[in-house]
Each structure stands twice: as structure tokens, then as C-alpha cells.
N, C-alpha and C positions, 0 to 999 in steps of 0.2 A: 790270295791263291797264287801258289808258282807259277813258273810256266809252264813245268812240264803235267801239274794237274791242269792248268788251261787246255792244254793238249788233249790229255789224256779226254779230258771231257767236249771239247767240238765239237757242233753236231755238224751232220751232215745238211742238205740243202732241202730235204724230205723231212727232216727232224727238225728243222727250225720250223716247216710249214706245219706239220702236226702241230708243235706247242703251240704256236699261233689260233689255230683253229679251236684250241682246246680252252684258252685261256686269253686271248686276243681282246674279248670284249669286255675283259673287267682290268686287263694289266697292259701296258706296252713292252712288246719287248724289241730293245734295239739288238739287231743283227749284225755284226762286227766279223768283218773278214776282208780277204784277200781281194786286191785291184781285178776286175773284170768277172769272178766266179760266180756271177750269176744272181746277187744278189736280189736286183731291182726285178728283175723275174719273176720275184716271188710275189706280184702282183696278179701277173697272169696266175699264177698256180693256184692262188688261193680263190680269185674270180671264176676260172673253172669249178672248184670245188664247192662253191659259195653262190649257184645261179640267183638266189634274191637279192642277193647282194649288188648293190653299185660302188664299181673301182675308183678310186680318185687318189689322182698321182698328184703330191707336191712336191716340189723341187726345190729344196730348202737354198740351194745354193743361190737362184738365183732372185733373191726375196730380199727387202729389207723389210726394217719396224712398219714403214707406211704401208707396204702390201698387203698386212695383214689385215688391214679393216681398214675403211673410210668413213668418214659421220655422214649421215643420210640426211643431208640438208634440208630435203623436200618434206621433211617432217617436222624437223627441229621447233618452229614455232607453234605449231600446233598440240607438241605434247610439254613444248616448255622446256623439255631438256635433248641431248643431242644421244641419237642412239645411231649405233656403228654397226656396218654393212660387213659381214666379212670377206675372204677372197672365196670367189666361188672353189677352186680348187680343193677347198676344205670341207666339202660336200656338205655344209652343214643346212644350207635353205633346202635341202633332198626330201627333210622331214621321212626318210626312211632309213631303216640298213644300208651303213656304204662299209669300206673296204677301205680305208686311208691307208696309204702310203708316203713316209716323212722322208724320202729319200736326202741321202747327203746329210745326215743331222749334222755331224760333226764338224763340217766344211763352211755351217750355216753362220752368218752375219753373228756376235754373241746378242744382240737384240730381241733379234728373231728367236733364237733359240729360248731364252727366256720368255718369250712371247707363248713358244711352241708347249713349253711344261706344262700348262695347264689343260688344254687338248691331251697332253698324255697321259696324264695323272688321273686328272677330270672327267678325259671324255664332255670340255666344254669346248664351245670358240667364241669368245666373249660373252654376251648372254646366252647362247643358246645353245641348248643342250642335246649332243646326237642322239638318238636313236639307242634303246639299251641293246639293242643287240649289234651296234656297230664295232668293227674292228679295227683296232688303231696297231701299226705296228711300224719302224724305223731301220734304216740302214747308216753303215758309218764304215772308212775304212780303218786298219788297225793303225794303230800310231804310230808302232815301229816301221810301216812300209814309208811315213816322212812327209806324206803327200797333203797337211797341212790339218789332220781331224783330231777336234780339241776333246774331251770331253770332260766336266769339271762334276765334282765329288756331290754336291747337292743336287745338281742333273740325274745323275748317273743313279741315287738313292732312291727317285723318283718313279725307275723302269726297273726292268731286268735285260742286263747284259750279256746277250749268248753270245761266244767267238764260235764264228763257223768258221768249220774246218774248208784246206782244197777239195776240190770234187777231184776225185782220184780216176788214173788214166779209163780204168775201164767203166765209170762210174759214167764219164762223157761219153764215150761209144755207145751205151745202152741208150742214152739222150740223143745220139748223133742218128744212130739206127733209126729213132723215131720221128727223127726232125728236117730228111733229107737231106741230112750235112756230106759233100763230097766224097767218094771213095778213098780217092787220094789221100782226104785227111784223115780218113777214120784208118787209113793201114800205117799211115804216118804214127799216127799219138800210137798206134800199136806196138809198133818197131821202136818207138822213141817216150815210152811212157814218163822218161824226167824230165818232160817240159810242161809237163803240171806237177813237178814237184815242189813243194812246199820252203821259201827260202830261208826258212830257219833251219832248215834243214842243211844249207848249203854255206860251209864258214865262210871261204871261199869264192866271190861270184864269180871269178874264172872258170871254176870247175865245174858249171852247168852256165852256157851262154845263153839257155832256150831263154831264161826265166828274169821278170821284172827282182831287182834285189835291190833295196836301200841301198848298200854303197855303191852303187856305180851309177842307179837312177837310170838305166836304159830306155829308152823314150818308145823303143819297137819290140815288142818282148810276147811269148804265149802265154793268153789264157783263154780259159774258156772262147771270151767273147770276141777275142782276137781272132782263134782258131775258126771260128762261126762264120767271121769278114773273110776269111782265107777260102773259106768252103763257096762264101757268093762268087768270088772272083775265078777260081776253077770254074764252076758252072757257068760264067760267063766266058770263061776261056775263046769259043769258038769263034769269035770275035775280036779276038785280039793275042799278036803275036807272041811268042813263048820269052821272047826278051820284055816283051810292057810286061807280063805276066807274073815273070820273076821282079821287077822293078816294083810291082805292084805288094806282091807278097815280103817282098825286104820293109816295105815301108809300113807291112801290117805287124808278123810276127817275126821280126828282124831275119836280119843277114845270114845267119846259119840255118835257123829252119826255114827260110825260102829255099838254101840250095837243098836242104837234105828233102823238104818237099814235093819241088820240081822232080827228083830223081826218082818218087812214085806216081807221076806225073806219067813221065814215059815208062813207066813199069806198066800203067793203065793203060795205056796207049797199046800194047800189046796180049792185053788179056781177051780171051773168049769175049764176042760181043755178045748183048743181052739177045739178038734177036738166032743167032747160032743155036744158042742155051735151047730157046724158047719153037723152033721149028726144024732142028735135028739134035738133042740132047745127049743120043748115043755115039755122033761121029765130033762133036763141039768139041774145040782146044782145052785142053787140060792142062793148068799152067804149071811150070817146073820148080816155079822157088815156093817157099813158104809165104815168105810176103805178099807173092801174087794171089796165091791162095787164098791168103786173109782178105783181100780185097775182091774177089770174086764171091766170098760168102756174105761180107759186109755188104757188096752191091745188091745182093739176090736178096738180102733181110732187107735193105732201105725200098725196094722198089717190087717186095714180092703183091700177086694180087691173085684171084680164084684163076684167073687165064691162062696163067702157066706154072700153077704149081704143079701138075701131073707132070711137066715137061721137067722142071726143077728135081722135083721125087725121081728122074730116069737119069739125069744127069748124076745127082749128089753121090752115087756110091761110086762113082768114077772117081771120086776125089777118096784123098786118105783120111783114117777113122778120127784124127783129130779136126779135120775141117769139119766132117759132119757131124760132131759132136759142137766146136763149136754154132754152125747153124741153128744144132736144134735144141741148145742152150738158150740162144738168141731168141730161139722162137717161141717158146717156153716161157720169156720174161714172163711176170704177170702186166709190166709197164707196155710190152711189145703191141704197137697199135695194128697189129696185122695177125694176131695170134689165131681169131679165129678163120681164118680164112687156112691158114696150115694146121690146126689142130682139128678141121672137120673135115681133112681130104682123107679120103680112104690108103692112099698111094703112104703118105706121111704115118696113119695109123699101121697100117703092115711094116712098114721101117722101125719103128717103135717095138711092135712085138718081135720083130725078128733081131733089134739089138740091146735087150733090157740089161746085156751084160755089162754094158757101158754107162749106165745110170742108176747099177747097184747100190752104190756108196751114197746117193740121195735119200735112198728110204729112211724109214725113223724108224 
């Protein structure tokens, strides 16, 4: 397969957990993608979705041949021969449904790895055999990003190899929205969506400084999980000065998007506070850029609750028709974890019928 059918075919970070869920417990499929996108994640995702299931994380990287089993001495004599204990981690003494995750295949010892083929093929771990409804599945980064992930052709024939694609700027805000990730960041990656662009995309790594790229190897660089660490550290802001602050963010998502970050930093610093919004809505600051805007709707999605969405509903048309179109986009995800809390207020259902001329082109 080229590359550009590689491409072409990606999936997203939602599409690799469907195939997982669908076909997890008879095949492994190794997940292949970009440094920090979320991969290992996809333990929680699937454990949510999967309550009988039990998750069990291995860390291939840092495992040799011996970790994977020890002989169980306390028996050896008595049965005559020596039977091997294996790492708990491999959830195999569970005697139930687990949820494996082979994290870092490709980074792993070749020992281990070959140790590991059997567990993914098999669904064994040395004698014993998981659970038929457990789910075995794999992460590995791609080869071309350098970072040292082998993967050899009789491995490889063993699984199925999906390359997952970047999660794309707004792909993370619909995530950020529901995960309490900072204002700041989420008007940031708005204003600046090619710092999760994809570096094949980029001949050139001068020409986008946000992004980790093979030839330069940038040790401070965005992605997802980088952006996440960026979002703690704003929220611990209040605690520490705007120069640690910036020092702190150069060393996460380098040197440009700390400055260009900080600079919605103090954008926020001037927006409508939430408690304005929330007990005068009709005299609350109305802010003049667009960007402020984007993060005044992004704040009111991360942090709406039943308590002040009547206040929200009196404020929102104070804003222009594409803020409130974005919000009530927002609100709309089906992913949205606050959906029903603004899709059962009355205030929200009357804005709906009084603007259906703006989510004409949705109908089917």
C-alpha cells in the first residue's frame, strides 16, 4: 500500500475503537500513529464502553524476556515439572473478560516481542488461555517519525495494522469541550489549527514550528497530549507568575506556541467573567474580537450546568449569529457531556425555533 492510500485510509481515534470493539476478541489490531495523539487512551475508551470488562495496561517498553513469566518453584517438585507464573499485568490469572493493552509494541526488547506474538495471535500467555471474550489490542509509533519503532514482516502478518490518522484541530475541541481543557487552549488550537497538522504534510519543518517533525527531532513540540499538559498548567496559573508560566509552557509545547498562547492568556484575562454572565447577562461585557468570542463560548460549553443556563439563553444573542451557532453546535455534539442539561431548557428550545433558518442545511 502507498502512502497516499495509507492516508487515504487512516482512521480516526473513534474508528480504531469501533474496529476494536467489533473484532478485538478474535484479531489484534496494532494501532500505528503519530507521537502524543492519543493513542494509549484508548484503554480508557474502550473500558468505558466495555463495563465487564477488566483493563490491563502493559508497557512493553519496559519489560524484558524474564518479566514475562517466572517458574513457580513452590510447585516444581510436586508436579515433576516446572510451570511458569506469568506478569500479572497480562491479566491472564483474572479468569475473566480483560481489556489488554500492549502499549509501545514496537519500542519493545525483540525478545519480548516475540514472546508477545502468541498473546496476540493466540489470545494465550504461556499455558493459559484468556477468557474468549477478552480483548487484546496494540499501540506503536510510525517509523518514519524515527523514534526508534521496529516492526518485522512475520509480526506484522500476525495482527492487523491500522495507521491512525492526526486528530484534527476541531476533532480536539469537541474532546477539549468535554474534558475541561483550558479556554485559552481551546481559542488557541482555534486560531492556530496547524499545530496538529500532520508532518507529512510539511516538506519543510521550518514552515510549521508548532509540530514534532523527523528532521529536526524538536524535543518541545504540539500534540494532543502536550496541549492537555498546557491546559494543567493554565489552570494552575493562579499560583504562579506569568514568566514561570511561560518558562513552563516553552518546555511543554515549545517556544512559539508558548508565546502565541500566553497572548490568549491575556485575551482571557479580559473577557466577561463567568459570574457577570451568570447574575446580569443583559448588561455582562460583550467582547470585540472574534477570538474573544470563540473563547467566551468555548468557556460557557466547558463549564455550562442547569444553574445558569437561563442566564446563558439571555446573554447568547447579545453575541453575533456565528458565535451562537457555534455554541449551539457545540451543544448539539452527540459526544457533548452537558447536552442534556441545554437541550431540556425551555429558554434554549425557543432560540431553536425562533432560529431554524441557520440549521436549514442539516436537514436530510
Amino acid at each position: 500500500m502507498n502512502n497516499s492510500a495509507k492516508q487515504m485510509y487512516a482512521q480516526s481515534l473513534d474508528e480504531c475503537a469501533e474496529s476494536i470493539l467489533a473484532i478485538g476478541h478474535l484479531r489484534t489490531i496494532l494501532m500505528q500513529g503519530d507521537i502524543g495523539n492519543g493513542k494509549t487512551s484508548m484503554l480508557t475508551t474502550l473500558t468505558e464502553r466495555l463495563s465487564n470488562h477488566t483493563p490491563c495496561y502493559f508497557d512493553a517498553t519496559t519489560k524484558d524476556l524474564g518479566d514475562m513469566s517466572i517458574p513457580n518453584i513452590s510447585r516444581m517438585n510436586e508436579q515433576g515439572y516446572v510451570s511458569m507464573v506469568p506478569n500479572e499485568e497480562l491479566g491472564a490469572h483474572l479468569n475473566k473478560p480483560i481489556i489488554l493493552m500492549i502499549d509501545e509494541f514496537g519500542k519493545a526488547n525483540p525478545a519480548v516481542k516475540l514472546a508477545l506474538l502468541r498473546v496476540m495471535q493466540e489470545r494465550t500467555v504461556g499455558s493459559i488461555k484468556l477468557h474468549p471474550d477478552s480483548i487484546v489490542f496494540a499501540t506503536t509509533n510510525k517509523g518514519s517519525e524515527g523514534v526508534g519503532d521496529l516492526l518485522q514482516a512475520h509480526a506484522c502478518n500476525r495482527i492487523i495494522l491500522v495507521q491512525v490518522r492526526k486528530t484534527s484541530a476541531l476533532e480536539w475541541i469537541d474532546w477539549g469541550i468535554n474534558n475541561g481543557i483550558h479556554t485559552s487552549v481551546l481559542g488557541f488550537v482555534k486560531d492556530f489549527p496547524s499545530v496538529l497538522q500532520p508532518f507529512e504534510e510539511v516538506k519543510d519543518p521550518t514552515e510549521n514550528s508548532y509540530i514534532f517533525h523527523p528532521q529536526l527531532q524538536r524535543v518541545s513540540f504540539t500534540t494532543p497530549r502536550s496541549l492537555h499538559a498546557a491546559s494543567d498548567i493554565l489552570h494552575a496559573r493562579k499560583n504562579l507568575s506569568d514568566h514561570t508560566v511561560t518558562a513552563l509552557l516553552m518546555g511543554t509545547v515549545g517556544e512559539r506556541a508558548a508565546m502565541d498562547m500566553m497572548a490568549f492568556v491575556k485575551l482571557a484575562d479580559q473577557l466577561p467573567s463567568l459570574d457577570s454572565i451568570k447574575n446580569d447577562p443583559k448588561n455582562a461585557k460583550v467582547p470585540d474580537s472574534a477570538s474573544a468570542t470563540c473563547m467566551v463560548v468555548y468557556r460557557s460549553l466547558t463549564s455550562m450546568d442547569k444553574d445558569w443556563i437561563n442566564a446563558w439563553m439571555d446573554y447568547m444573542p447579545r453575541l453575533n449569529k456565528e458565535a451562537q451557532g457555534m455554541f449551539v453546535n457545540g451543544a448539539r455534539n452527540p459526544k457533548y457531556s452537558k447536552i442534556d442539561v441545554v437541550m431540556s431548557n425551555a429558554k434554549f428550545t425557543q432560540w431553536a425555533i425562533d432560529n431554524t433558518f441557520m440549521f436549514t442545511a442539516d436537514k436530510k
